[in-house]
C-alpha positions as CSV (number, residue, x, y, z in Angstrom):
1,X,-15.2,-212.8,135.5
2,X,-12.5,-210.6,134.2
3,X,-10.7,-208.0,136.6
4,X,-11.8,-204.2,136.7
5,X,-8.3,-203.2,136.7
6,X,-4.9,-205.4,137.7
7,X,-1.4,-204.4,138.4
8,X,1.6,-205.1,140.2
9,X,1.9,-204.2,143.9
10,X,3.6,-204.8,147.5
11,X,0.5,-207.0,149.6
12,X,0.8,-206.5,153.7
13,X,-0.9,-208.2,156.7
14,X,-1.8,-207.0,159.8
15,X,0.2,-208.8,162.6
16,X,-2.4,-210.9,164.4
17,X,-0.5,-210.7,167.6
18,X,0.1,-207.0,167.8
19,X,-2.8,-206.0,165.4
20,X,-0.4,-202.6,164.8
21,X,2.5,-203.9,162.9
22,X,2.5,-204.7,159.3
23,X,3.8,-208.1,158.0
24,X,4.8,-208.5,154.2
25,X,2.7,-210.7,152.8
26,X,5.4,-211.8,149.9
27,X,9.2,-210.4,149.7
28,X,8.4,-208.8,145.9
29,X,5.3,-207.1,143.5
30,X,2.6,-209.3,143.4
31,X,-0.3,-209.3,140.4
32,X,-3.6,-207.8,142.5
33,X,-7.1,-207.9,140.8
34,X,-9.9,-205.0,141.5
35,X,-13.2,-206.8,141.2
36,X,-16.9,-205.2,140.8
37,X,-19.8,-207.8,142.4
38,X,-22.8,-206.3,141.2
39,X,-24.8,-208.7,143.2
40,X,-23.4,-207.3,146.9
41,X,-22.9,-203.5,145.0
42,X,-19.2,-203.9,145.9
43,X,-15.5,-204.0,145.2
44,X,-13.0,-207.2,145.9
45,X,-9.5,-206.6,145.6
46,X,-8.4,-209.7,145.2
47,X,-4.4,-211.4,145.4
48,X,-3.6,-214.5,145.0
49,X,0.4,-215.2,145.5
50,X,2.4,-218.7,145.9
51,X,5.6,-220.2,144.2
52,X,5.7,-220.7,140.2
């Protein structure tokens, strides 16, 4: 399945222990995928980081 649109971009989490502050998922721009699934009529952004 190829990607909608992809680019470059700073990923966050939600801190599970405050669930108000936001946690930096990686320290630089990672690749993240927009998806279409025409089966659930919906849109999966989709990132996938770890070390090269």
């Amino acid at each position: 399945e190829q990607p909608i649109f992809s680019t470059r971009a700073h990923v966050f989490q939600i801190d599970p222990a405050t669930k108000r502050n936001w946690i930096p998922a990686s320290k630089h721009a990672v690749t993240v995928s927009f998806f279409y699934d025409a089966n659930r009529h919906a849109y999966r952004i989709i990132s996938v980081g770890g070390t090269k």
